[in-house]
N, C-alpha and C positions, 0 to 999 in steps of 0.2 A: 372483463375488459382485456384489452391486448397486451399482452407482458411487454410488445415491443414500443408501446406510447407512452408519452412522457406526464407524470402525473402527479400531483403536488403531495409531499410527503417524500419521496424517491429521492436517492441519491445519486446524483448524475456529476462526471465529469465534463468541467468545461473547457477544452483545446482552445487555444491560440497559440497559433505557431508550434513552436515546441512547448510551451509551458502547459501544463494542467495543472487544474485545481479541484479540489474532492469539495462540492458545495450539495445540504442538505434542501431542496426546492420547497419554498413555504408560498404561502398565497400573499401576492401583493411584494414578494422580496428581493430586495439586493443583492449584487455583490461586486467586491472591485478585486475590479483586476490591472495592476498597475496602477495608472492616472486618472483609468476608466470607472465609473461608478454605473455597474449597469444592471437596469431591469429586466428581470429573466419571465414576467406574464405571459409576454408571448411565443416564450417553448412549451406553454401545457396543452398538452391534444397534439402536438408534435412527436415523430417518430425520432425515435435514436437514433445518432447520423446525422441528422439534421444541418444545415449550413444557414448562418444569421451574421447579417451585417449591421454592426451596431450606428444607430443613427441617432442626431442630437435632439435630443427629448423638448420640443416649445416651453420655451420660456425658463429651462435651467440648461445652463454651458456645462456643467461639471454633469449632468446624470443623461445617460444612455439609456435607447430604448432596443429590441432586437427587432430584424425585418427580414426573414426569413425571404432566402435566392435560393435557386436551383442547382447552384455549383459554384464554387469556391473561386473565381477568377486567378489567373496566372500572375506571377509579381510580372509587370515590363521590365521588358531589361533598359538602363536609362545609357544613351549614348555619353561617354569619355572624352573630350574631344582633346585634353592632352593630358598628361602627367608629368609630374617631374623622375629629379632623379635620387634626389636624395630628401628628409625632411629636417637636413641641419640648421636651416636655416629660419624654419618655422617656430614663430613664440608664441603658448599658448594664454594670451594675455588676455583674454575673453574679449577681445574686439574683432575676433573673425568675422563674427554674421552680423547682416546687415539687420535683419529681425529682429525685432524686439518681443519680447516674450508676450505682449498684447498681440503684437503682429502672429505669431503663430497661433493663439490660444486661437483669435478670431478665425485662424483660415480652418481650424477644428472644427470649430462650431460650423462654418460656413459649407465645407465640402469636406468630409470625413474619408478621404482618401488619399492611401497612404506613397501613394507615385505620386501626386498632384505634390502632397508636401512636400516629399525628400527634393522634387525636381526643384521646386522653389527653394530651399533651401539651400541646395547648389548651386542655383544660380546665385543666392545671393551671399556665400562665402567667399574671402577677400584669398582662401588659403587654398582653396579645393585642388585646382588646379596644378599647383605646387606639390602638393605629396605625390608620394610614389604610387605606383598603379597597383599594390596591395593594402595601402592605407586608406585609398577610394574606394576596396571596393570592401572593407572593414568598414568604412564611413557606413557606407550605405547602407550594409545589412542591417549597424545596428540602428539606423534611424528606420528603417524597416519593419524592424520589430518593436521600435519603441509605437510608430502610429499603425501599425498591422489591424485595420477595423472590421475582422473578421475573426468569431468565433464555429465552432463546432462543440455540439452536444454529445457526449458521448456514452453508453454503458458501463459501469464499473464491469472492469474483468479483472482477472487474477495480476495479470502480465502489468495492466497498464497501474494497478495499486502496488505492486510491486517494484514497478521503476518510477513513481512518484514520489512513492515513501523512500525510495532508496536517495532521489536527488535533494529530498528535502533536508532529509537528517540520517544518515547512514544507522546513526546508533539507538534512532527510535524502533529499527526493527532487528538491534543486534547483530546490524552488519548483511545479512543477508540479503543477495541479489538473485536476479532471475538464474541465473545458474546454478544457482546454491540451492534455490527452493526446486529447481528442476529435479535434480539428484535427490534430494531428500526425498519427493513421492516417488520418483524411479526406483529409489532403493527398500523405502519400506511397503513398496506392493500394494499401495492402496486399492480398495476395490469394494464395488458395488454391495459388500456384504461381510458380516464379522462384527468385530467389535476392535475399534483400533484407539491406543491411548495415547495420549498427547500430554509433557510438562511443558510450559511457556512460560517463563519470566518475565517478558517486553516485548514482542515483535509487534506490537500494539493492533493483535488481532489477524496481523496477516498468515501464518501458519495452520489454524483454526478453521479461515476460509478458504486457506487451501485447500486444506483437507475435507472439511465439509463439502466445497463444491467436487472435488473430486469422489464423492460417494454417491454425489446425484440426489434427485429429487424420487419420490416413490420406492426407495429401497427401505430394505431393513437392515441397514449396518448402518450404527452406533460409533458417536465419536465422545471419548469421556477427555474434556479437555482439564486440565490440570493447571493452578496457578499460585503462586506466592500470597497475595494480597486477600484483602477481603472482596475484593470486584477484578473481575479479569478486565484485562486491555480488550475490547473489542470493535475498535475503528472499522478496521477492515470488513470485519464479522457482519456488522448493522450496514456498510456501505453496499456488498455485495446484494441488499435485497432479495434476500431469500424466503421463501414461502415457508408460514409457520410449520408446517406439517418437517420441513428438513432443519429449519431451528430447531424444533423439540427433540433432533436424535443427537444435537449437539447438548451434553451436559458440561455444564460449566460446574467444576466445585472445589474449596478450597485444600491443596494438599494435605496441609496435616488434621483436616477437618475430617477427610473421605478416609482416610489411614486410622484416626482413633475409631471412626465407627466401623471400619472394617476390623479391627482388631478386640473388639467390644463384643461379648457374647449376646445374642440375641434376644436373650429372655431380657437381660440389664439395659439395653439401648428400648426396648417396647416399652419397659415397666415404667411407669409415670411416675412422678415424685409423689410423695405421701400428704403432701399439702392439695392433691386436687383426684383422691381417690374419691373424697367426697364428693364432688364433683360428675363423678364420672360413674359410681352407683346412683346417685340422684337421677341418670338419664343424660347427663348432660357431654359429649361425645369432644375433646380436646383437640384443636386445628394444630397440625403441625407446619412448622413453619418450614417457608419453601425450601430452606437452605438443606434441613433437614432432611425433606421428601428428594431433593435429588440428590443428596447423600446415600438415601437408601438405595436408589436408581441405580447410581456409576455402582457400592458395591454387589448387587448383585450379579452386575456384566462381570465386574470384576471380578468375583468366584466362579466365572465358569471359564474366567481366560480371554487374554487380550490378541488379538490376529498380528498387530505392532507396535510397537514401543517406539515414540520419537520424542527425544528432548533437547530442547533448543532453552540454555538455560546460563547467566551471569553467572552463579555458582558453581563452585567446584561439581563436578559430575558424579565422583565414586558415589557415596551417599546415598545421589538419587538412583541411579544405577541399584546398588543393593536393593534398596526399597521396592523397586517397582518391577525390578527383573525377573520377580518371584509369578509375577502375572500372567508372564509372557508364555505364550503357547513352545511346544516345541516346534521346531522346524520354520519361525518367523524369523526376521531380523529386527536388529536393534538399530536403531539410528541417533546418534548422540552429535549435533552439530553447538561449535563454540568457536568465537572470535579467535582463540588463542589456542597454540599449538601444546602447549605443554601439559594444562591440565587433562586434555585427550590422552598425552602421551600416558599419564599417571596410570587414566585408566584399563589404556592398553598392557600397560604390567599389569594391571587388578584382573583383569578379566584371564588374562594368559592364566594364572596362577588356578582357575578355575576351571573346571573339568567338562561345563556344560555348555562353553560359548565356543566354536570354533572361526575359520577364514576370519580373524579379525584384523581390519586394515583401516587405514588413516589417510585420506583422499583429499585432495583442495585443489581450485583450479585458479590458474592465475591469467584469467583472463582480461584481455587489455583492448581497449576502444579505443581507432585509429581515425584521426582525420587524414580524411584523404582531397589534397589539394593538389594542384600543379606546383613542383617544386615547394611545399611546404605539407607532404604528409607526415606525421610520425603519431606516436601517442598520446590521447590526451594527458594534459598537464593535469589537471587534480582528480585522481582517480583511488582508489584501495584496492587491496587484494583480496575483499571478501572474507572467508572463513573456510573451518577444517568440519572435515565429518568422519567420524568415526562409525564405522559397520561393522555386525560383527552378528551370529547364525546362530540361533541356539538349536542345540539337540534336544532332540526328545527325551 
């Protein structure tokens, strides 16, 4: 079937206006958005991209159905016909609009368009005309956004899970933004082939799919992902829809689970316990269990050497660093990205003191998103500075 249709089981983002939402597509299911309760049946057999205008579903006001257009209609611009000059004198005592909230609910259900409402609604405000000609036009966008009755279907990509998860909760992925995760594959070299190794704490799967989708599909390089817990975070990992065959080059396994067994001689990690030798002279051949088999996977990659080292990790860094630096190939780099500058700093004495790491440097970007209006551009108001990345070369 076509990777590029939309097909029930898939992870597809759903666009309205600026907001996205990461929803799982099941047969027969919902989902709201906002006030909206809407049925998504008629995006399956739909191409990603897709443009649908939600319309009100016979015989329920609250659930939405999709009705796929051929293009996104322009917002009209709604004529001003004056403003004021100041809004001192404006009380917001809830008796501005003449609508009552049946009154609006009905003109929803009635005509699901979102000029048709704002116009009525300004016509029937006692204040509109009164506020300043910034306040109007603040009014409008956001009643614009609030009945905006038009979605898009979208693909998960790296970019657009990246700046979702970053607007939803910064600290579900550690802090890292599209620049952060930029630099990180820039810098550790990702590529179509190798064996590249990964510790994650929390970026709830985005890292992972970074770097997996950065190795492509039909290659033979190996990503040995590394995590804390007994189950890694993988949001991102299962959203991006990736084909089993580039799943299976991703191993998921527990840090100090893949380290005792790598550190565990081989005859002693084979040898079965003495309660099921009988067993197993009998004829009868011992299932190991999965955690185990991709333990033995990640160390084998890992005895013959990792192409990169990246960790992005709540923990102090030395430790892992020691541990895993022993992996790394010569002539790769290392990449150690952390919310906070100081633990980096640590390591940058740690590693100095060390004869095998050279150009080790300490990088972050303090990039800043700008509205830009007529007389009112500056920086957005709630924004972070992201995080720091430490680089650093090992010799051969």
């Amino acid at each position: 079937m076509d990777q590029n249709v939309i097909k029930v089981g898939d992870f597809v983002i759903v666009q309205r206006q600026g907001y996205t939402k990461l929803h799982k597509l099941k047969a027969h299911g919902t989902l709201s958005l906002g006030s909206f309760t809407v049925e998504l049946d008629n995006i399956v057999g739909e191409k990603y991209g897709a443009t649908f205008q939600m319309k009100n579903f016979p015989g329920n006001r609250k659930l939405f159905t999709l009705e796929k257009v051929d293009e996104m209609p322009g917002i009209t611009s709604i004529n001003i016909e004056k403003s004021g000059l100041d809004n001192r004198n404006i009380t917001d005592d809830g008796q501005s609009q003449n609508l009552t909230t049946e009154d609006i609910s009905k003109l929803k259900s009635e005509e699901l368009n979102s000029n048709s409402i704002v116009e009525k609604l300004i016509n029937n405000s006692k204040t509109f005309n009164s506020k300043t000609e910034y306040s109007q036009e603040k009014y409008i966008k956001k009643k614009e956004k609030k009945y905006f009755e038009y979605v898009q279907i979208r693909r998960p990509t790296i970019r657009l899970l990246a700046t979702m998860f970053y607007r939803q909760d910064p600290s579900k992925t550690l802090g890292i933004r599209i620049d952060d995760l930029s630099q990180i594959l820039t810098y550790s070299n990702i590529q179509s082939q190798g064996t590249h190794l990964l510790y994650d704490s929390g970026t709830s799967g985005l890292l992972p799919a970074a770097l997996l989708h950065q190795l492509g599909g039909g290659s033979p390089a190996h990503l040995i992902h590394l995590h804390p817990g007994n189950e890694c975070q993988k949001s991102a990992l299962v959203a991006m829809n990736f084909p089993p065959e580039q799943l299976n080059r991703c191993i998921n396994v527990n840090l100090y689970s893949v380290l005792r067994c790598y550190y565990q001689q081989k005859e002693t990690f084979d040898d079965p316990p003495a309660s099921k030798k009988m067993k197993i002279e009998e004829g009868a051949v011992p299932k190991k269990p999965n955690w185990q088999m991709e333990n033995e996977r990640a160390c084998q990659l890992l005895n013959k050497g990792v192409d990169s080292l990246i960790i992005a990790s709540k923990e102090h860094p030395n430790a892992l660093v020691s541990q895993l630096a022993q992996f790394l190939t010569g002539g790769r780099n290392l990449i150690v990205f952390n919310q906070s500058r100081e633990p980096l700093q640590d390591l940058y004495l740690h590693l100095k003191e060390k004869l095998d790491f050279i150009h080790i440097k300490i990088v972050t970007n303090f990039m800043r998103n700008y509205q830009v209006l007529a007389n009112r551009t500056h920086p957005e108001v709630n924004m972070t500075t992201g995080g720091y990345i430490l680089t650093a070369f090992k010799l051969k």
